[in-house]
C-alpha positions in Angstrom: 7.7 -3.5 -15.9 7.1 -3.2 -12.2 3.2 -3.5 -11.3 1.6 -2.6 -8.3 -2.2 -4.0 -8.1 -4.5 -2.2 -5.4 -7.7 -3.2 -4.6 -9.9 -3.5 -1.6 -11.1 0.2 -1.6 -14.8 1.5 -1.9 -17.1 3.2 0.6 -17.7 2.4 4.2 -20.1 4.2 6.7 -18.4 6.4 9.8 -17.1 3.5 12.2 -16.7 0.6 9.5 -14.2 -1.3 8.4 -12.0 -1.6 5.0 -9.1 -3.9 3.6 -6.5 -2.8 1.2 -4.6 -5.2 -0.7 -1.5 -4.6 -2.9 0.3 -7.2 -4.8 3.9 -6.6 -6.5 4.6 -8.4 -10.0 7.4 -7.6 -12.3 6.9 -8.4 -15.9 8.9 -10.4 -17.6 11.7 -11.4 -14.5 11.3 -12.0 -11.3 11.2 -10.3 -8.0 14.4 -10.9 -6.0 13.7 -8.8 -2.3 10.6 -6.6 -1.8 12.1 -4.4 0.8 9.9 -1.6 2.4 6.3 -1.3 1.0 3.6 1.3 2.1 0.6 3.0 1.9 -0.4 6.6 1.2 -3.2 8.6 0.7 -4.1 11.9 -1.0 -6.9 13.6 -0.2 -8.8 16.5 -2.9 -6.9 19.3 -3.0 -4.5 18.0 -0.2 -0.6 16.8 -0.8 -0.6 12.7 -0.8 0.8 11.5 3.2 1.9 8.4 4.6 -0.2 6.3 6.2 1.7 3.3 7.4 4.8 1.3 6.0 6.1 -2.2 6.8 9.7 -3.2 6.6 11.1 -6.6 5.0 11.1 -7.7 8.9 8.3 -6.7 9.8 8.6 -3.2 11.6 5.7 -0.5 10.7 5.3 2.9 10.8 2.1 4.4 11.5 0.9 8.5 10.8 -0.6 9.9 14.3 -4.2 10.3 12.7 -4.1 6.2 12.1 -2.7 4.5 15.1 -4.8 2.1 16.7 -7.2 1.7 14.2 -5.1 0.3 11.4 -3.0 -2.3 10.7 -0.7 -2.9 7.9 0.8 -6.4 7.3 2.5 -8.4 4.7 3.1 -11.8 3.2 5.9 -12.0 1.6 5.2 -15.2 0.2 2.7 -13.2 -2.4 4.0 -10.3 -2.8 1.4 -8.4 -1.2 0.7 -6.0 1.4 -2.4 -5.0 3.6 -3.9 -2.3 5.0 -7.0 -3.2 7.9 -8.8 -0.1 8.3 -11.1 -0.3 11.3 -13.1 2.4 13.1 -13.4 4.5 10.0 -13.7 8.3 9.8 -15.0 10.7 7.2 -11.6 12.5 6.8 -10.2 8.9 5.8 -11.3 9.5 2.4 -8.7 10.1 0.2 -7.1 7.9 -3.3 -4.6 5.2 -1.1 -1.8 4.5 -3.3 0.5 1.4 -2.9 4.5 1.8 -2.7 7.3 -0.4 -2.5 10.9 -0.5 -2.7 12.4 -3.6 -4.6 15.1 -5.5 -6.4 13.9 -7.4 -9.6 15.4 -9.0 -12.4 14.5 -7.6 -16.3 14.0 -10.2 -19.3 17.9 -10.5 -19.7 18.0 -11.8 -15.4 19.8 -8.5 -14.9 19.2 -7.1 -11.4 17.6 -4.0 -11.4 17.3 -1.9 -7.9 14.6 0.5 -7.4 12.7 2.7 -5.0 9.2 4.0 -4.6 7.0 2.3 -7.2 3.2 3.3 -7.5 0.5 1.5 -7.6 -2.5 3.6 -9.7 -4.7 4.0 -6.2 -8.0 2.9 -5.2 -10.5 4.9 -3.8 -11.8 4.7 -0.1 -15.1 7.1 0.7 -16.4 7.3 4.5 -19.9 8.7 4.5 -20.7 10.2 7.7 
């Protein structure tokens, strides 16, 4: 019932730039507080990490291999979160997967509380 919709991803030469967008929708009720949301990325034959994460307030959290070169923001308005990826590098390539933590409401307007849902990933290749 909970959807997480990636997109943004694709491939980028050594030193270029990506966006990364992930909107939250619930099915058939509504979304009452999108708390933490995040990205991570798994790399082949590597365990998936986390790349950055963003607070309801707007704190963030960013791995050591990322810092300075990108940016994760949210508008909480839509739903959505973003990942700027500037200054990219060949071991950046990985499937980035979308995560949030959220309370919703089901069909009945029954609260429902939840953590870490998925999005299905989107590829981002840097060639070098």
């Amino acid at each position: 019932q909970v959807h997480l919709a990636e997109s943004g991803g694709g491939l980028a030469q050594a030193g270029g730039s990506l966006r990364l967008s992930c909107t939250v929708s619930v099915g058939s009720g509504k979304i009452l507080n999108l708390y933490a949301m995040g990205w991570y990325r798994q790399a082949p034959g590597k365990q998936r990490e986390l790349v950055a994460d963003i607070n309801s307030g707007g704190k963030t959290n960013y791995a050591d291999s990322v810092k300075g070169r990108f940016t994760i923001s949210r508008d909480n308005a839509k739903n959505t979160v973003y990942l700027q990826m500037n200054g990219l590098k060949p071991e950046d390539t990985a499937v980035y997967y979308c995560n949030a933590d959220l309370v919703f409401t089901d069909a009945m307007g029954t609260p429902i509380a939840g953590k870490d849902f998925w999005g299905q990933g989107t590829q981002v290749t840097v060639s070098s």
